[in-house]
DSSP file (Angstrom, degrees, kcal/mol; ACC not computed):
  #  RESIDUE AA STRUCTURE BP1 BP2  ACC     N-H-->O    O-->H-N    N-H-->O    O-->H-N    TCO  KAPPA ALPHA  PHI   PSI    X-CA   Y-CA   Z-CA
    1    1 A X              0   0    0      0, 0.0     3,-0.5     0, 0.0     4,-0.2   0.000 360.0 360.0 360.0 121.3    0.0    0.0    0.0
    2    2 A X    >   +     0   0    0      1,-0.2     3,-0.9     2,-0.1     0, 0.0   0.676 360.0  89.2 -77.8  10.5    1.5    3.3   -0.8
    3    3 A X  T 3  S+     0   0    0      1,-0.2    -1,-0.2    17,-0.1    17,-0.0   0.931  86.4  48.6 -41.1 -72.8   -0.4    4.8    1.9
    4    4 A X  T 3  S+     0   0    0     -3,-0.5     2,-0.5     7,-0.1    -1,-0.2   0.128  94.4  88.8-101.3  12.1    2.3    4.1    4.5
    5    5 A X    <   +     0   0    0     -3,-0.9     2,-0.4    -4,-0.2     0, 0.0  -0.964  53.4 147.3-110.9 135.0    5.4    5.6    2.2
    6    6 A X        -     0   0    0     -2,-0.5     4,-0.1     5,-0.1     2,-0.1  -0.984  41.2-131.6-157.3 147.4    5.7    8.9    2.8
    7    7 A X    >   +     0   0    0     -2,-0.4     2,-0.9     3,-0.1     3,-0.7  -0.364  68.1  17.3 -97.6-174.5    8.5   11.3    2.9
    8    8 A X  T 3  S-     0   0    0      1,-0.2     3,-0.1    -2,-0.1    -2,-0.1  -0.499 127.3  -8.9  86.4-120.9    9.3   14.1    5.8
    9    9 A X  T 3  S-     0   0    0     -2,-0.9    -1,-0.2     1,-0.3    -2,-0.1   0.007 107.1 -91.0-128.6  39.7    7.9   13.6    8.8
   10   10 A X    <   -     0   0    0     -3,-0.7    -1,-0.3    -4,-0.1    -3,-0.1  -0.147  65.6 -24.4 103.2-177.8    5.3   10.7    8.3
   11   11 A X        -     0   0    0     -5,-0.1     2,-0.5    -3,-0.1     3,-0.1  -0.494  51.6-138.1 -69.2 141.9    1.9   10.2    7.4
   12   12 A X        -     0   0    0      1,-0.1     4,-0.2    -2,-0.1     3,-0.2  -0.950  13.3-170.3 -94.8 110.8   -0.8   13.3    8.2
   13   13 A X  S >  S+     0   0    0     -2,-0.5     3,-0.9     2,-0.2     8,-0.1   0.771  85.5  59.0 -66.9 -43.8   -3.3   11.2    9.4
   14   14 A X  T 3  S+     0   0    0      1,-0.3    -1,-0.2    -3,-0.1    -3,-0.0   0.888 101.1  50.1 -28.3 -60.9   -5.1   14.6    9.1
   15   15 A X  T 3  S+     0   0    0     -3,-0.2    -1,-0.3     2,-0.1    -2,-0.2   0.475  93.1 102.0 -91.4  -2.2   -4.6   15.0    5.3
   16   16 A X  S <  S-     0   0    0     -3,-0.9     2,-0.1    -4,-0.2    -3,-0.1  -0.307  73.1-123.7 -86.1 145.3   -6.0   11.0    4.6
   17   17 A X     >  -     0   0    0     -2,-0.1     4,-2.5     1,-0.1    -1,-0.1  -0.477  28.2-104.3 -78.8 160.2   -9.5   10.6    3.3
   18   18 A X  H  > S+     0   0    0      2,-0.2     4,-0.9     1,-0.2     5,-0.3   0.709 120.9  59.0 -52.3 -25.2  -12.0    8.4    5.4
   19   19 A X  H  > S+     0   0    0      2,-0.2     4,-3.4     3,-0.1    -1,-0.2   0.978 105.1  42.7 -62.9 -61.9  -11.3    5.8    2.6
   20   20 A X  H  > S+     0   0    0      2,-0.2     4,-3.9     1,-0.2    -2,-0.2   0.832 110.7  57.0 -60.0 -48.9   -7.9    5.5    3.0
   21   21 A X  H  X S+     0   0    0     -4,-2.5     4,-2.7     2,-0.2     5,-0.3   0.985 109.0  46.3 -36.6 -77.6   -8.4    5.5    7.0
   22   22 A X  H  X S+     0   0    0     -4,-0.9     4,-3.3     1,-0.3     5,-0.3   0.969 108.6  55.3 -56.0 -59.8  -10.8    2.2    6.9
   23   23 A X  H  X S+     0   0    0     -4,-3.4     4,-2.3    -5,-0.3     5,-0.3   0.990 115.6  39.5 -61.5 -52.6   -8.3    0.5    4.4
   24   24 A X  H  X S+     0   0    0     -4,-3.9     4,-2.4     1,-0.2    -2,-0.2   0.991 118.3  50.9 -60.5 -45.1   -5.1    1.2    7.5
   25   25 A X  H  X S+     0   0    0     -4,-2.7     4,-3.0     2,-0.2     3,-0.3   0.990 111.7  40.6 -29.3 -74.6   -7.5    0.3    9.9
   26   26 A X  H  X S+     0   0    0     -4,-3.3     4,-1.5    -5,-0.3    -1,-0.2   0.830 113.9  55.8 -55.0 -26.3   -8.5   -2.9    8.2
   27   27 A X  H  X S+     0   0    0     -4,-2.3     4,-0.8    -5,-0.3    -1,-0.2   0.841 112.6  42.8 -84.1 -30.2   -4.6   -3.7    7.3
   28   28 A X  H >X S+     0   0    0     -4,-2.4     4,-1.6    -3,-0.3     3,-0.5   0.871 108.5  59.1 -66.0 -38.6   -3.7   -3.5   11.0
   29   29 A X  H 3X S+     0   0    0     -4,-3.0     4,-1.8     1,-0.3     5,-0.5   0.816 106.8  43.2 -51.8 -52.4   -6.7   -5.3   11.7
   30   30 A X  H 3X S+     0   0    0     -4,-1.5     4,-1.3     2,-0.2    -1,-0.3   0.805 113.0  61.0 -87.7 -16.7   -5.4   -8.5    9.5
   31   31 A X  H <X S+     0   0    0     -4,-0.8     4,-1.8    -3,-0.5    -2,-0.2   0.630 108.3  41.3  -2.3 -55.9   -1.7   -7.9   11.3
   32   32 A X  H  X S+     0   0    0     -4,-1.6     4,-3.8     2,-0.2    -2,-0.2   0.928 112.8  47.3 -80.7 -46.3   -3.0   -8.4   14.4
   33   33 A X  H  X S+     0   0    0     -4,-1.8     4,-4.2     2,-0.2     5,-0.2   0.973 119.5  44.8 -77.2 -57.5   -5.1  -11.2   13.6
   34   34 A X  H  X S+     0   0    0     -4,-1.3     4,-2.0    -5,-0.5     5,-0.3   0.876 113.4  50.9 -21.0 -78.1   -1.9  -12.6   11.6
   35   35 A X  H  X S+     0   0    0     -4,-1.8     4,-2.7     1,-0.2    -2,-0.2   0.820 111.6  47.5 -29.2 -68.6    0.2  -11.6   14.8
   36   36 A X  H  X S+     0   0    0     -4,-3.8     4,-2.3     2,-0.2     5,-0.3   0.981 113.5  47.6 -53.3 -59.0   -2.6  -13.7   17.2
   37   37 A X  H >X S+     0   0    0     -4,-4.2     3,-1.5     1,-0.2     4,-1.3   0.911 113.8  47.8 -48.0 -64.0   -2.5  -17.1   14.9
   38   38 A X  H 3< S+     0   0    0     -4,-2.0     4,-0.3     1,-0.3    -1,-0.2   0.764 109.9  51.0 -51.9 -33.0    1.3  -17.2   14.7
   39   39 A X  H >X S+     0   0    0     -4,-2.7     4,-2.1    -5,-0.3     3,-1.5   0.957 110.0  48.4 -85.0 -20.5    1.6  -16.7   18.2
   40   40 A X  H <X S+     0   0    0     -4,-2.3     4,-0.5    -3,-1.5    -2,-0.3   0.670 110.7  51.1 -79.8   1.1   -0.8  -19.7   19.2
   41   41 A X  H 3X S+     0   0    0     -4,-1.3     4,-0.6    -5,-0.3    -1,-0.4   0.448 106.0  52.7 -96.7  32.7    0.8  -21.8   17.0
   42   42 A X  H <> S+     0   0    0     -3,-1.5     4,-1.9    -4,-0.3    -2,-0.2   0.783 115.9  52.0 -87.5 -70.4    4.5  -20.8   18.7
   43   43 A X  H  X S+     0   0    0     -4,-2.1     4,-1.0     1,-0.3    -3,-0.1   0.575 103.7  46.0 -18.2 -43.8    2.5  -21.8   21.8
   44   44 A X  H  X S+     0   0    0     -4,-0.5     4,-3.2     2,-0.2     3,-0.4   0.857 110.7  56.2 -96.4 -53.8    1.3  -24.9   21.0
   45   45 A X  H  X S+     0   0    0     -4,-0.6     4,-1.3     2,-0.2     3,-0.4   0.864 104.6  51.5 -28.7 -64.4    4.8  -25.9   19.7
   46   46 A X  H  < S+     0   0    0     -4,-1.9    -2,-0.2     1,-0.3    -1,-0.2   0.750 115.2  47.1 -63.8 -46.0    6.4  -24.9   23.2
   47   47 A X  H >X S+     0   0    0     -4,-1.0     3,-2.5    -3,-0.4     4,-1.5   0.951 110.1  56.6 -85.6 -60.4    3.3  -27.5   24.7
   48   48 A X  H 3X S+     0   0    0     -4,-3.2     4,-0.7    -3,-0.4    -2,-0.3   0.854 113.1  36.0 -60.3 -63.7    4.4  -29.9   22.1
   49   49 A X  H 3< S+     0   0    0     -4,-1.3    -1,-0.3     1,-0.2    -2,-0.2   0.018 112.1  50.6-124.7  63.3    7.7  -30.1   23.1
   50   50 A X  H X> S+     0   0    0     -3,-2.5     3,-1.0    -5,-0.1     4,-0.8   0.688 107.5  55.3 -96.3 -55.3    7.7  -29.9   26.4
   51   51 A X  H 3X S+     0   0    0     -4,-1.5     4,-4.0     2,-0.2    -2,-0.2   0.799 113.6  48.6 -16.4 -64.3    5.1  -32.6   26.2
   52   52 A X  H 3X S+     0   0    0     -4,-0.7     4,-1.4     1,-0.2    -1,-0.2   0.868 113.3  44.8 -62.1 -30.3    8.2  -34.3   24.1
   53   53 A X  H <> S+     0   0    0     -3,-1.0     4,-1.0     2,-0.2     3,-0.3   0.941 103.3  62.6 -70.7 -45.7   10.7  -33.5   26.6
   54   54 A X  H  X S+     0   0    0     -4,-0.8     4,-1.8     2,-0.3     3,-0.2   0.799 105.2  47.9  36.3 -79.1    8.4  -34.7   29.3
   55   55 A X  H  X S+     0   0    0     -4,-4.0     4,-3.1    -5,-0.4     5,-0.3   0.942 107.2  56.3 -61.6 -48.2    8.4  -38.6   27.7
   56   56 A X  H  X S+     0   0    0     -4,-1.4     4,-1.5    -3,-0.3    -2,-0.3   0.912 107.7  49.1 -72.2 -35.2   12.2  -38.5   27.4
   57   57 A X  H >X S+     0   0    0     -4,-1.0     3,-2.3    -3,-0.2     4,-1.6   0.977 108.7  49.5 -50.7 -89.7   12.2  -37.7   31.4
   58   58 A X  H 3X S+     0   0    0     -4,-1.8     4,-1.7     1,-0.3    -2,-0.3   0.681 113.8  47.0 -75.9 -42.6    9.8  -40.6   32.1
   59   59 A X  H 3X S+     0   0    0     -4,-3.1     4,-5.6    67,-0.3    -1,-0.3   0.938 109.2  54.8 -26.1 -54.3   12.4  -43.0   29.8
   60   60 A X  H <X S+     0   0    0     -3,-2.3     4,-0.6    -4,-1.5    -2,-0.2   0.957 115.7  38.9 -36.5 -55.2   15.4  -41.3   31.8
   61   61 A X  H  X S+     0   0    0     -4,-1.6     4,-2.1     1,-0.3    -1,-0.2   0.819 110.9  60.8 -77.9 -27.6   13.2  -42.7   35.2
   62   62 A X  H  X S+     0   0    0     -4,-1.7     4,-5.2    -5,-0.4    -1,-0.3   0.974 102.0  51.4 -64.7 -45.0   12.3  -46.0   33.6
   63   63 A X  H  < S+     0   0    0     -4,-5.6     4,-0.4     1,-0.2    -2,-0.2   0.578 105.1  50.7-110.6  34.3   15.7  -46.8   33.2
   64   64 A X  H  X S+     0   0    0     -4,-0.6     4,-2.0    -5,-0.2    -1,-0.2   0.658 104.4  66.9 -91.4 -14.9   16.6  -46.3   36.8
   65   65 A X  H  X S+     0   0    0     -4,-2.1     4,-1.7     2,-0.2    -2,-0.2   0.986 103.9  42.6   0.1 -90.7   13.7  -48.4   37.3
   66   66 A X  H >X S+     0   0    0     -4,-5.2     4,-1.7     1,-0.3     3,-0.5   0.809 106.8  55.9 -62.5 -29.3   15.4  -51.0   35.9
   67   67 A X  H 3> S+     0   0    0     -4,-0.4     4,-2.5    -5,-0.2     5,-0.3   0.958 110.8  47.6 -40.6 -63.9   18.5  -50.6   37.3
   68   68 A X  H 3< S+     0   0    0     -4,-2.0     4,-0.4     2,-0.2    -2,-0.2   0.577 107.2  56.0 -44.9 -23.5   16.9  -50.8   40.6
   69   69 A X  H XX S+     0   0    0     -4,-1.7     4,-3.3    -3,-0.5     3,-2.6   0.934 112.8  39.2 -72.3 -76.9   15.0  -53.7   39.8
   70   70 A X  H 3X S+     0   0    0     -4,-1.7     4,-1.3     1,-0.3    -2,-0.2   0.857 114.6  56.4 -39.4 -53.2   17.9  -55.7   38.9
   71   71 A X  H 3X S+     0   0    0     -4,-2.5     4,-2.1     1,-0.3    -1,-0.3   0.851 116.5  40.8 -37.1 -43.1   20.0  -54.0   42.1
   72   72 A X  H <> S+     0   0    0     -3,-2.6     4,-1.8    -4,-0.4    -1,-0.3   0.950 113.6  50.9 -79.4 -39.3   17.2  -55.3   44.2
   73   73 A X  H >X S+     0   0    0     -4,-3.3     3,-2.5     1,-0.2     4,-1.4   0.911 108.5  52.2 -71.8 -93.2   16.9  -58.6   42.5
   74   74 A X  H >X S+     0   0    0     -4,-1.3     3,-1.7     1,-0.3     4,-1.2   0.444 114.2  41.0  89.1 -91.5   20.5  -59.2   42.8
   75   75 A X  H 3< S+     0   0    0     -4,-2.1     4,-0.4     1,-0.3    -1,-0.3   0.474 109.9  58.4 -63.2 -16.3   20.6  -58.5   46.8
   76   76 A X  H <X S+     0   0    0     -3,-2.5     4,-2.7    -4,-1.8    -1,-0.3   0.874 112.8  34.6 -42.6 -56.5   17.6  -60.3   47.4
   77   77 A X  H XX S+     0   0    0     -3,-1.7     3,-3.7    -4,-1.4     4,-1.7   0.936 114.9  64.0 -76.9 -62.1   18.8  -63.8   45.8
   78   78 A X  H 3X S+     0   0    0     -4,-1.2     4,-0.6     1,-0.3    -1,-0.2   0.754 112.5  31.1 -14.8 -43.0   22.2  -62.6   47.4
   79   79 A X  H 3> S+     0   0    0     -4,-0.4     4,-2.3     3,-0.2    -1,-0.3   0.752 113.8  61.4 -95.4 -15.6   20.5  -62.8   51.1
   80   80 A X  H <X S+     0   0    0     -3,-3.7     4,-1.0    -4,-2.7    -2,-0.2   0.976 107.2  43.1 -81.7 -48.2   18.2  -65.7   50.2
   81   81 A X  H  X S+     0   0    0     -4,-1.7     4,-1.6    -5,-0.2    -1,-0.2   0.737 114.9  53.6 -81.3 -15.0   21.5  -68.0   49.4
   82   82 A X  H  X S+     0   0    0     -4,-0.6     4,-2.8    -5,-0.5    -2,-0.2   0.935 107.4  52.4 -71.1 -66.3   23.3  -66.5   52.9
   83   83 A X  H  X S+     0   0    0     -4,-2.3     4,-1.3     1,-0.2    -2,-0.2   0.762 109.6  45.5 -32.5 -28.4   20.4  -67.5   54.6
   84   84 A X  H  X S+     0   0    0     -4,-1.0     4,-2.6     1,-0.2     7,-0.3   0.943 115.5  46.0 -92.7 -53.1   20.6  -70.9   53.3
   85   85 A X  H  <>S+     0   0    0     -4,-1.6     5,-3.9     2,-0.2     4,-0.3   0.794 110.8  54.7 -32.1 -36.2   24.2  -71.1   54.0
   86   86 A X  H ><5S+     0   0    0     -4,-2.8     3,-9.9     3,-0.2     4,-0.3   0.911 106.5  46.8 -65.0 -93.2   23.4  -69.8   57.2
   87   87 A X  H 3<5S+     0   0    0     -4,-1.3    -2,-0.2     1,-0.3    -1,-0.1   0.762 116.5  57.2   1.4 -59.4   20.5  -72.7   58.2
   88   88 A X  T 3<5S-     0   0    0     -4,-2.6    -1,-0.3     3,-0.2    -2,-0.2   0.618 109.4-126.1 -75.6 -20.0   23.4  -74.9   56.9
   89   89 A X  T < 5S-     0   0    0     -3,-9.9    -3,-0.2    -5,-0.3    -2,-0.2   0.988  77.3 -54.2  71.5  54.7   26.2  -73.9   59.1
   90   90 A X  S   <S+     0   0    0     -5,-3.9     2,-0.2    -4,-0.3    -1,-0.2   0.688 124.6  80.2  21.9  67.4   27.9  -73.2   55.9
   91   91 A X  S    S-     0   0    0     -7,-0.3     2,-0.8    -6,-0.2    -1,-0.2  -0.879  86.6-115.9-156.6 169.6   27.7  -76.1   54.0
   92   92 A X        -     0   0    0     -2,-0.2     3,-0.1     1,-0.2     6,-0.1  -0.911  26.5-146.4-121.8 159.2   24.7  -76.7   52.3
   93   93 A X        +     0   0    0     -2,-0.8    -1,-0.2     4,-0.2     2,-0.2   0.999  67.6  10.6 -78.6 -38.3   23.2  -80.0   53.9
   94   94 A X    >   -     0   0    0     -3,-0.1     2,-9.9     1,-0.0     3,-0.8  -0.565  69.9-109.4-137.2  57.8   21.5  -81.7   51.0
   95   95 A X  T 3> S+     0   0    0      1,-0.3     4,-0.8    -2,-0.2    -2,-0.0   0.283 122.3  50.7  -8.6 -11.8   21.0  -81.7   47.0
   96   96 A X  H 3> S+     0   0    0     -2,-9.9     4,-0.7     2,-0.2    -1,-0.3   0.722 103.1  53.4 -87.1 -26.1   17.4  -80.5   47.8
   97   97 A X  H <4 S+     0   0    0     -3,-0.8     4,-0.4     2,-0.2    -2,-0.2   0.441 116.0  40.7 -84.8  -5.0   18.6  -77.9   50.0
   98   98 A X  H  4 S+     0   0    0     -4,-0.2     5,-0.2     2,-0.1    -2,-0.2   0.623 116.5  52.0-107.9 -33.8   20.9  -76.6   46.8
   99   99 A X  H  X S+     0   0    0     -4,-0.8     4,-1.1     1,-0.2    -2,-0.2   0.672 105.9  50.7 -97.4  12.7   18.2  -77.3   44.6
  100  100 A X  H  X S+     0   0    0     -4,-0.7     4,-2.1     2,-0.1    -1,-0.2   0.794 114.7  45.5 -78.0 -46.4   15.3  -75.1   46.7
  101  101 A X  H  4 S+     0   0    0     -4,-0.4     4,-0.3     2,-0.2    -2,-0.2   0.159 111.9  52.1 -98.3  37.6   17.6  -72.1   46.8
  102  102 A X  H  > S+     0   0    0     -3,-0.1     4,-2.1    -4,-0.1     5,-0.6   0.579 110.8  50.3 -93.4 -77.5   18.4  -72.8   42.7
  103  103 A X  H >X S+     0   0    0     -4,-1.1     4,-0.9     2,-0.2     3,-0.9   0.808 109.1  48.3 -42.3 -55.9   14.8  -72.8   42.5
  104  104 A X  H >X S+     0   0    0     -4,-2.1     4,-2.2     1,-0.3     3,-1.2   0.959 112.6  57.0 -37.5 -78.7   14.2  -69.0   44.7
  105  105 A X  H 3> S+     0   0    0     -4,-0.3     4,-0.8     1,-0.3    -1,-0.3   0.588 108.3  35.9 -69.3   2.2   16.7  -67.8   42.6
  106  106 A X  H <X S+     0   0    0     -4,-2.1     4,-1.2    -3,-0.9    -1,-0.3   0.508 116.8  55.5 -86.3  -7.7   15.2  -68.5   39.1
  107  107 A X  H <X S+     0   0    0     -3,-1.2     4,-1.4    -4,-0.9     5,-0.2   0.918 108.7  45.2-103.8 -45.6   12.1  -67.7   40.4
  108  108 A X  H  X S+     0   0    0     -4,-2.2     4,-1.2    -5,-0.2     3,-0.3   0.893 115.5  48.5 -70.0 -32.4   13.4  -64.3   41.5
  109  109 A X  H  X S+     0   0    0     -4,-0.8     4,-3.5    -5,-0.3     5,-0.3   0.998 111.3  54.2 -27.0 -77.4   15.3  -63.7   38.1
  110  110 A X  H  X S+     0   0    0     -4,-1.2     4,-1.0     2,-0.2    -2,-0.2   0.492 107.0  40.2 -35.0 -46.8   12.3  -64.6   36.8
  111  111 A X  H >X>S+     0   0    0     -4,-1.4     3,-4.0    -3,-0.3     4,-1.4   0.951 120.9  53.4-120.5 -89.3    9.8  -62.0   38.7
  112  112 A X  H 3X5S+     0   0    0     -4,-1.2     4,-2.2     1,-0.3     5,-0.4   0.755 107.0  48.5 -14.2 -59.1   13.0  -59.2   38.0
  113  113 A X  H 3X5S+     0   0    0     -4,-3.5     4,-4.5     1,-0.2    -1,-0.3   0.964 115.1  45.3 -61.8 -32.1   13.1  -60.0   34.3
  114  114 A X  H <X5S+     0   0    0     -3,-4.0     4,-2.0    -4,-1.0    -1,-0.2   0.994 113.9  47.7 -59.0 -42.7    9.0  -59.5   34.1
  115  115 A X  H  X5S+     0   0    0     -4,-1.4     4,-1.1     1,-0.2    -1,-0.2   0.728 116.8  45.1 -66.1 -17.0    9.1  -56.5   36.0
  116  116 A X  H  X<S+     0   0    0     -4,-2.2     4,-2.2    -5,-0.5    -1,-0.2   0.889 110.6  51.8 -86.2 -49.7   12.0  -55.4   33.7
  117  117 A X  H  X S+     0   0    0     -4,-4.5     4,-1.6    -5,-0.4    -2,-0.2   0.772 107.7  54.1 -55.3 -37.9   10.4  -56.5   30.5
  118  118 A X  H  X S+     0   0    0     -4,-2.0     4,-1.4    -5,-0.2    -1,-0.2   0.915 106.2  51.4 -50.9 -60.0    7.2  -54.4   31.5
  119  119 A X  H  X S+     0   0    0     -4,-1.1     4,-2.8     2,-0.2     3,-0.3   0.886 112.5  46.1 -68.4 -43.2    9.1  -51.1   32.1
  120  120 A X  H  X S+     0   0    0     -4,-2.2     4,-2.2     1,-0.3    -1,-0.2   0.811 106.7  54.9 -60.5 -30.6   10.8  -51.3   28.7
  121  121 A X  H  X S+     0   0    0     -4,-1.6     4,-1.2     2,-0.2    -1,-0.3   0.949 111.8  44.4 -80.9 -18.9    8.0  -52.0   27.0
  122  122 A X  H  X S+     0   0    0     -4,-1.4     4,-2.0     1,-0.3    -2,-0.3   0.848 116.1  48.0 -78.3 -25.1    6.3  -48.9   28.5
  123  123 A X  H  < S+     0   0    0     -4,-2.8    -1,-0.3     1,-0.2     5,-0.2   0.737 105.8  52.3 -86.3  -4.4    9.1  -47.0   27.9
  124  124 A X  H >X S+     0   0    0     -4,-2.2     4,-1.6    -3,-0.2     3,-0.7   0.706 111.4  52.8 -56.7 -29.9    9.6  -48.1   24.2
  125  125 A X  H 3X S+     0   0    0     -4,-1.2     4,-1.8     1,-0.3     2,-1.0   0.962 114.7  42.2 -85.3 -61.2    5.6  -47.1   23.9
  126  126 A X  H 3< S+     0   0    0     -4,-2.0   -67,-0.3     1,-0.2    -1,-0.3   0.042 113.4  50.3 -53.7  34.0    6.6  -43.4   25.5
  127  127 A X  H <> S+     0   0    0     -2,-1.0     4,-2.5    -3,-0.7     5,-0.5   0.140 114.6  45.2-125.9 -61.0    9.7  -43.2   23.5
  128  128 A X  H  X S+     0   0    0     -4,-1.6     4,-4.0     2,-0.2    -2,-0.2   0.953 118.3  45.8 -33.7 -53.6    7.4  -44.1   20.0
  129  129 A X  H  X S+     0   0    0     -4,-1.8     4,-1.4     1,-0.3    -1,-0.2   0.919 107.4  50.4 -87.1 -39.3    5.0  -41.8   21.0
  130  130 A X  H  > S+     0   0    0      2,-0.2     4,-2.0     1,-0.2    -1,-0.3   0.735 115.7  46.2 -40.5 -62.5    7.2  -39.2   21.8
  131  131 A X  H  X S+     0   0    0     -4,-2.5     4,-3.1     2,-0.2    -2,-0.2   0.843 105.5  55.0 -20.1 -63.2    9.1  -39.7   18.0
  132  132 A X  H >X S+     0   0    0     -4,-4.0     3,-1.0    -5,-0.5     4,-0.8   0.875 107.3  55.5 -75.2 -71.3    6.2  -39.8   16.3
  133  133 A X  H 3X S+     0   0    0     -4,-1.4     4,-6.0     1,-0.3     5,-0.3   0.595 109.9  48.0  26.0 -85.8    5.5  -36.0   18.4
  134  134 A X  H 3X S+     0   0    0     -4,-2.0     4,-2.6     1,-0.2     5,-0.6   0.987 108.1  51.4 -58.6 -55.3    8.5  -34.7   17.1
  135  135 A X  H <X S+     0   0    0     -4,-3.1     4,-0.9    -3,-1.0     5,-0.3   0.855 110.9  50.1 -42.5 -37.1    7.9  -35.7   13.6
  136  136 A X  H >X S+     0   0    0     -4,-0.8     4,-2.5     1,-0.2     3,-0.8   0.940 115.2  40.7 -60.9 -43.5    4.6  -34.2   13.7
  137  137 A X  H 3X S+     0   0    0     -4,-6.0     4,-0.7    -5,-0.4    -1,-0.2   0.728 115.2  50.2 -87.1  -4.9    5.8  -31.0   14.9
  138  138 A X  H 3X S+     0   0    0     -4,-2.6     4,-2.4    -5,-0.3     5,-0.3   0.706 117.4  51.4 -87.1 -22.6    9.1  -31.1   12.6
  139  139 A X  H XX>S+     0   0    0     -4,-0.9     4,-4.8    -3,-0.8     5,-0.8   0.948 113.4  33.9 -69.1 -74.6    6.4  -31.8   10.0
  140  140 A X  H 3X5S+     0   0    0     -4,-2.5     4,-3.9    -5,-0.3    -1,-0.2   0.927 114.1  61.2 -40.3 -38.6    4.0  -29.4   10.4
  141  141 A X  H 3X5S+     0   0    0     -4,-0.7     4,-2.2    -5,-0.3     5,-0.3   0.727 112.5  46.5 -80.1 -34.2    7.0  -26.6   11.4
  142  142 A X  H <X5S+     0   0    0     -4,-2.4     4,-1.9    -3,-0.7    -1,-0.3   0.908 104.5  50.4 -96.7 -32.3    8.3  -27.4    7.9
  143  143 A X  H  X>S+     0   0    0     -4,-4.8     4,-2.7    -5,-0.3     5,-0.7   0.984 110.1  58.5 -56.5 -34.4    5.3  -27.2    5.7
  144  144 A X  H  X<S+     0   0    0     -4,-3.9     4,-3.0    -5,-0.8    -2,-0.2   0.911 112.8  39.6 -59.6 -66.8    5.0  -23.7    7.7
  145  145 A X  H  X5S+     0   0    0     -4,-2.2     4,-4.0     1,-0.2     5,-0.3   0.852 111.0  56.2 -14.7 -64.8    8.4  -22.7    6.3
  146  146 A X  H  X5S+     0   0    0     -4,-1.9     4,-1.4    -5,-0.3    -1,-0.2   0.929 115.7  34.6 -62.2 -70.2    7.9  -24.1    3.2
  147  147 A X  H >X5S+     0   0    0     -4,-2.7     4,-2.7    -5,-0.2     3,-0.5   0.946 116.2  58.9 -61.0 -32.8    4.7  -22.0    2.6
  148  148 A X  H 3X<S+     0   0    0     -4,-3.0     4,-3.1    -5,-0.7    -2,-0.2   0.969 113.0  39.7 -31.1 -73.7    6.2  -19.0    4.5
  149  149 A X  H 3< S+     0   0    0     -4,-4.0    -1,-0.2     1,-0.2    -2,-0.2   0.751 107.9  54.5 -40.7 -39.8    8.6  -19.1    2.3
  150  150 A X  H << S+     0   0    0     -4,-1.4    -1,-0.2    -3,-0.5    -2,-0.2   0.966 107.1  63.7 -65.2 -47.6    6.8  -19.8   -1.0
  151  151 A X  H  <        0   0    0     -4,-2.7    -2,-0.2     1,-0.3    -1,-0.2   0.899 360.0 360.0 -53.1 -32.0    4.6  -16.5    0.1
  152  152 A X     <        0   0    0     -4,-3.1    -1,-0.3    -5,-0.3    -2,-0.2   0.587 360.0 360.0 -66.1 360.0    7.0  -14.3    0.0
C-alpha cells in the first residue's frame, strides 16, 4: 500500500481521506489477527515439546527403574542364598537344599526380568509416542516454512 510511504515527517493522518483510514484500519486489523494465529501456533509448539521432553524424562526414570529392579533382584537372591548357607552352618546339607535355593533364585530372576520387561516395554511405547511428536511437529514446522517461504 503506498499509503504508509511517505516522505518528511510521516503520514498526516489529518490530510488522509476516510477511505484511506478504513483500508489502515483494516490492514492493521489483518496484522494483528496474523500476529494472534502465529503466536498460538508458537505456543502450542512450546506445549508440544515440552510434552516431548516430558516422555524423554519418564524413559530417563524408567531406566533407573530398571536398574533398581535388577540392584534389588541381585541382593535379594544374594541374602536368600546367605540365609541358606546360614541354616546350613555353611555347608549346604543336601542336593534339595541346593536345589530349593536354585529354584528362589530363578524364580526371583524370573519376577526381575518380568518386572524389567514391563518397564521397557512402556518406555519403548513413550519413546514411540514421543518420536512420532517430534515428527509431527518437525512436519508441520516445515510445511509452515515451506509456505512461509513460498509466500513471499
Amino acid at each position: 500500500m503506498g499509503i504508509f510511504k511517505s516522505s518528511g515527517s510521516g503520514v498526516k493522518l489529518k490530510k488522509l481521506s476516510r477511505e484511506e483510514l478504513v483500508e489502515i484500519i483494516y490492514a492493521l486489523q489483518q496484522s494483528e489477527k496474523s500476529l494472534k494465529e502465529e503466536n498460538e501456533e508458537l505456543k502450542q509448539r512450546i506445549s508440544e515439546n515440552e510434552q516431548v521432553i516430558s516422555h524423554f524424562g519418564t524413559v530417563a526414570d524408567a531406566s533407573q527403574s530398571l536398574n533398581d529392579i535388577f540392584t534389588e533382584a541381585q541382593k535379594a537372591l544374594e541374602q536368600y542364598l546367605m540365609a541358606i548357607r546360614v541354616t546350613a552352618g555353611g555347608e549346604y546339607t543336601s542336593e534339595a537344599d541346593v536345589q530349593l535355593a536354585q529354584h528362589k533364585a530363578e524364580e526371583i530372576v524370573a519376577e526381575a526380568n518380568r518386572q524389567a520387561d514391563e518397564i521397557l516395554a512402556e518406555a519403548r511405547q513413550k519413546v514411540d509416542n514421543a518420536l512420532e511428536l517430534v515428527r509431527r511437529v518437525d512436519s508441520e514446522y516445515s510445511s509452515q516454512v515451506h509456505s512461509d517461504t513460498t509466500a513471499e
